[in-house]
N, C-alpha and C positions, 0 to 999 in steps of 0.2 A: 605625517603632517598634522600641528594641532587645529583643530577647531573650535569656532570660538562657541560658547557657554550656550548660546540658543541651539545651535544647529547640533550641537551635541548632546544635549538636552530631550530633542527631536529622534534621533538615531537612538540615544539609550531608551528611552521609550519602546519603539518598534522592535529593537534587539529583545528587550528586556519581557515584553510580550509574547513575543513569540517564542523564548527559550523557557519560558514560564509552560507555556501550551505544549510544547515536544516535551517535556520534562514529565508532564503529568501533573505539574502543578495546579494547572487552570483546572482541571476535574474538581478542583476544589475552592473557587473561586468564589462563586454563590451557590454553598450549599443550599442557604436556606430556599431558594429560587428553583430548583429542580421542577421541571414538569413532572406531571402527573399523565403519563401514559395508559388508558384505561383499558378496561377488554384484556388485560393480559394477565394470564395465572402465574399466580407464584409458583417453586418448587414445589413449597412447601404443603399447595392444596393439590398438586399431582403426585404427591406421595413418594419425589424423590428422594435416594438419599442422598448425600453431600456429608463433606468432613471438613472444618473449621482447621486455622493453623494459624498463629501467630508468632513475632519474632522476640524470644527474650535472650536480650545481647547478642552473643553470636550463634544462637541456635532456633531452631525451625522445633516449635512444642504446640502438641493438639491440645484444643480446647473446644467447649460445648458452643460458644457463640464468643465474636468480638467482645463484647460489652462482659465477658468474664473473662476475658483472659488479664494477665497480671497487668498493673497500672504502670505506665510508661512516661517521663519526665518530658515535658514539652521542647523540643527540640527547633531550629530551622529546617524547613524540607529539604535544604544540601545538605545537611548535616544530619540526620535521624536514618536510623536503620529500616526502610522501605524499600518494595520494589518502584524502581525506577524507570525500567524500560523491560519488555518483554516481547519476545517471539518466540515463531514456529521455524522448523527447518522444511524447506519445502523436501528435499531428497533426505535423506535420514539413512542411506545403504552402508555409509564408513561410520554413522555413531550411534554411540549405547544408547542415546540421547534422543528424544521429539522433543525438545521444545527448551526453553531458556528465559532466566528470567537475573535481572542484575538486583541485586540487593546493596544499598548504599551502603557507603563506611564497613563493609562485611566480606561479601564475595559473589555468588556465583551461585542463581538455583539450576542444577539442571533435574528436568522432568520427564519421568517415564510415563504407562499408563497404569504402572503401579503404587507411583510414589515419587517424593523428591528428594534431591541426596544437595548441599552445601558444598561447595570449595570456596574456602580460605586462601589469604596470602595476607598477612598482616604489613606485608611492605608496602602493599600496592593502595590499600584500600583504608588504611588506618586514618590516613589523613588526604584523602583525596575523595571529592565524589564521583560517583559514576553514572554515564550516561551512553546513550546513542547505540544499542546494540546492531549490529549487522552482521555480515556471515560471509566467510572466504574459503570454499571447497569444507561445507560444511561446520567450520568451526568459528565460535562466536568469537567477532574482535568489537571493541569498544571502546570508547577513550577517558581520561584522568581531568579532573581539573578542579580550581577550587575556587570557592565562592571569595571575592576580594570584601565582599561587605563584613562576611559572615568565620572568616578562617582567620586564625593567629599565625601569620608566616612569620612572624621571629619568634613564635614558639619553634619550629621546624629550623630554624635556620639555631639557633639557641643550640638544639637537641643533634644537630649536625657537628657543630663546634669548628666548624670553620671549613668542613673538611668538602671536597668537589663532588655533589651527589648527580647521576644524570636522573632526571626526570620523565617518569615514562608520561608518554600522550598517547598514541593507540596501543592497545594490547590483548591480545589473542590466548585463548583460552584453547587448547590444545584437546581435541575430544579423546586423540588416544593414550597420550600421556595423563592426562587428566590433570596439566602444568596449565600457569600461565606465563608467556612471553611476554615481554614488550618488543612491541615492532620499531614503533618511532618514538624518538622523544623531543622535548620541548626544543632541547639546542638544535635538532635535526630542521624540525619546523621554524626555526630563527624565531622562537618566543622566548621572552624575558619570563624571571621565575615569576614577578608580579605580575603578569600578566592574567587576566581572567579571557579565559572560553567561554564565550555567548552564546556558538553555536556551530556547530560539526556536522555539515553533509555529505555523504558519499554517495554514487546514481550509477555505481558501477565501473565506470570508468573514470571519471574523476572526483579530488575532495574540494572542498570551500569551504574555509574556517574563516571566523568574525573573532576578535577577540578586543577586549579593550584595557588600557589600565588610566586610572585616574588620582588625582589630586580633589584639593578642597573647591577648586575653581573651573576646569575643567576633562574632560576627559580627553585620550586618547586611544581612536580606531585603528584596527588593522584588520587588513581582509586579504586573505591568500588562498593563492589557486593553485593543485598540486594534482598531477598526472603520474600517477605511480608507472613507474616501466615493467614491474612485477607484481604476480600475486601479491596480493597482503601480506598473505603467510610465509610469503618467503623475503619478508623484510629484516629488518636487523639495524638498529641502532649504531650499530659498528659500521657498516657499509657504505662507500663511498660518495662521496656528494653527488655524483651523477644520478642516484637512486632520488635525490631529494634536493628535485630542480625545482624550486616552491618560487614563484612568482608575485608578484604583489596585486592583488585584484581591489576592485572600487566597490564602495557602498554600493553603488545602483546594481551590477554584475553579482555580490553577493545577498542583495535580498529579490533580486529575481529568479533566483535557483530555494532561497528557504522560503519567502513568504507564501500563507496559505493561499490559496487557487478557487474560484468562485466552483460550486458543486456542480453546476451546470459542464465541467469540463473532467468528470471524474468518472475512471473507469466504469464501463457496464457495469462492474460484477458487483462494483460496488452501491451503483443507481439501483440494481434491482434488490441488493440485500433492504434498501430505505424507503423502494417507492411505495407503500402504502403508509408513509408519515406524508401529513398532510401540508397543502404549498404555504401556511402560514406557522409551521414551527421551526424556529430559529434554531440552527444547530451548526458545531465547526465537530469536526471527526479526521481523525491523523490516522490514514490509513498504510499500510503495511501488503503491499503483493509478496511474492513467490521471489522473487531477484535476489533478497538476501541486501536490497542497499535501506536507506534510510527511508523512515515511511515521508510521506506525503498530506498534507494538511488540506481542506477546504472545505468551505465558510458556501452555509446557507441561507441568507436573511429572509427571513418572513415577516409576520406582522406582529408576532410576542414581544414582548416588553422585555424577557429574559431570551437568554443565550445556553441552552446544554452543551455539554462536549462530551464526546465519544469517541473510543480507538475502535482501527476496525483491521482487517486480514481476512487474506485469502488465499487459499490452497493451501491449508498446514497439513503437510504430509500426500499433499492430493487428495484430501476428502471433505476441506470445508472451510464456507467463507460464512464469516461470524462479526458483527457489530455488537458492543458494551457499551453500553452509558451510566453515568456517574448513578445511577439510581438503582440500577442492576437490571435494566431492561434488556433484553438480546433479542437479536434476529440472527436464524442463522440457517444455512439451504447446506447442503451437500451436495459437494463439487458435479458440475455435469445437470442438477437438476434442476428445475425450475420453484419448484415448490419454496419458498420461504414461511421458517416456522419461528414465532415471537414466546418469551416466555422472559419472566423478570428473576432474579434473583433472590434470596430471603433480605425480607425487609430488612434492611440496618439500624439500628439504632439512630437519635440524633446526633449529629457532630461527624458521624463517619458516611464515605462513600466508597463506592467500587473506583479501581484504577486500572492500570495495564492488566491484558489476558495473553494466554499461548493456550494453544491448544496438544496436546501430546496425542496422537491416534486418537480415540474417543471421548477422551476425556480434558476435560474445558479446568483450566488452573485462572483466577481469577482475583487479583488484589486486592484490598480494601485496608483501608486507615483512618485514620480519627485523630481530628484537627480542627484549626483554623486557615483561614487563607493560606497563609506563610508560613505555617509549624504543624510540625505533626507529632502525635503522641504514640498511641497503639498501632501496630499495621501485621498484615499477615498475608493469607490468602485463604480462600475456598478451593476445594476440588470437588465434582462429579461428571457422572456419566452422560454422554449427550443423546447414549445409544437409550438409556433410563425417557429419554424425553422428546428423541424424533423419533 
């Protein structure tokens, strides 16, 4: 059903916000606005080491610091090769693998506490972005979709030449083949190829996807609610529509499962990683448990003028819960104890911030890019040791 120009207006807003904030986008919203968290040492005056990595094209190459790695053409943040969403595996017993990080338009970081290795698939990833990772008996699945402002579909459809292509939507990265599947696709989900994905959540036992497509005048919502009868992993495109009873869910039902949660209502582990930030600093933080489903967002208001955002997680691997903020501040205890230890990042350059983290056994993998609001240029990651700093 359409709705008319205000109220949709109203809806893309709140949509648009908040896939902005899961996306990692918002980390980068007011740079220049970042609190100034004091008292907290750098690595760099605790003498750790750390090792710099940026993305040129489709390859993962060391450099001394961001600000020297190769110059990168300003892109859209759906469109530009960055990490976009990243976790830890809480059980890690069936993979070679701790930890997991999505690289846009590319592939697939996975992380040891050795190092990080790339997988590719130029079908899946060339022209789709990616987002939302979660985890089904260990291995990452995550879904497809593409920015309607910002993607050429009759380039795609041009490049197709008329021919029936199915469209993957979730897709699962296979830890022991080292493949990736697609589970479900757009036809399965009764989405139109125009269609743009606002927003994808899973809680374990069910999904709720927002999607919208639009004209000059106004937009059209849709919101579905889907109770998978099987693993993830053992989904399949092919398989009979009994698999993919997708129901038609409302505005109000779907932003009461995604919108973020006032912090007053947010797990312990995560209360005590923060409670010595004081009751007047404003901060939202998309936090990430052990479950394997979609992390969880909520909003602190204090008395600051400005707003930081930060990801957070806990139990990676069963050893540690960890909070990153856009400046490279961390807090972070080890699993079981009470202790919480603060410590910032190397100073970044202007124009870049830290983004999504995973933690692989000891060692902390950590994103950072260089932008504007809504485009990004350079992006990589840092790694080091967290045994070097608790």
């Amino acid at each position: 059903m359409k709705k008319n120009l205000c109220s949709s207006f109203t809806v893309a807003v709140l949509l648009t916000a908040l896939f902005l904030f899961l996306a990692g986008c918002s980390n980068k919203k007011d740079r220049s606005s970042l609190q100034k968290m004091q008292d907290i040492k750098q690595i760099e005056e605790l003498h750790v080491g750390h090792e710099w990595f940026y993305f040129d094209g489709d390859s993962i190459k060391e450099t001394t610091l961001p600000s020297q790695s190769a110059a990168a053409s300003e892109k859209p943040w759906t469109e530009a090769v960055r990490i976009s969403s990243a976790a830890s595996l809480s059980q890690s017993d069936n993979s070679p693998f701790k930890a997991f990080a999505l690289l846009n338009r590319c592939g697939l970081i996975a992380f040891t506490e050795e190092g990080a290795e790339l997988f590719k698939d130029n079908s899946l990833f060339l022209d789709n972005s990616v987002q939302g990772i979660v985890f089904s008996a260990g291995s990452p699945v995550f879904y497809l979709y593409r920015s309607t402002f910002f993607f050429n579909q009759k380039k795609v459809q041009d490049a197709s030449s008329g021919v029936q292509v199915i469209r993957p939507f979730l897709v699962e990265f296979d830890v022991r083949s080292k493949n990736f599947y697609p589970l479900v696709s757009y036809e399965n989900m009764k989405l139109n190829k125009e269609d743009q994905v606002t927003g994808c959540f899973w809680n374990g036992d069910v999904w709720v996807v927002g999607a919208k497509s639009a004209d000059e005048s106004e937009a059209q919502f849709k919101y579905l609610w889907w109770k998978p009868p099987v693993a993830l992993g053992e989904l399949n495109p092919a398989l009979g529509g009994e698999n993919f009873f997708i129901r038609k869910s409302s505005e109000e039902e779907y932003l009461s499962v995604c919108m973020p949660k006032l912090f007053a209502e947010a797990p312990l582990e995560l209360k005590a990683l923060l409670r010595t930030l004081p009751d007047y600093f404003s901060f939202y933080v998309s936090y990430r448990d052990d479950s394997g489903t979609t992390p969880v967002s909520y909003y602190h208001e204090g008395n600051d003028e400005h707003t930081v955002n930060a990801v957070a997680m806990s139990s990676a691997g069963n050893f540690y819960s960890a909070v990153l903020f856009a400046d490279g501040t961390v807090f972070v205890k080890k699993t079981g104890l009470e202790e919480v230890s603060a410590f910032r990042l190397p100073k970044l350059d202007n124009g870049f911030v830290y983004g999504e983290f995973a933690i692989a056994g000891d060692v902390m993998y950590a994103a950072w890019e260089e932008g504007s609001s809504w485009q990004t240029k350079r992006a990589g990651f840092i790694k080091l040791s967290l045994l070097d700093i608790l």
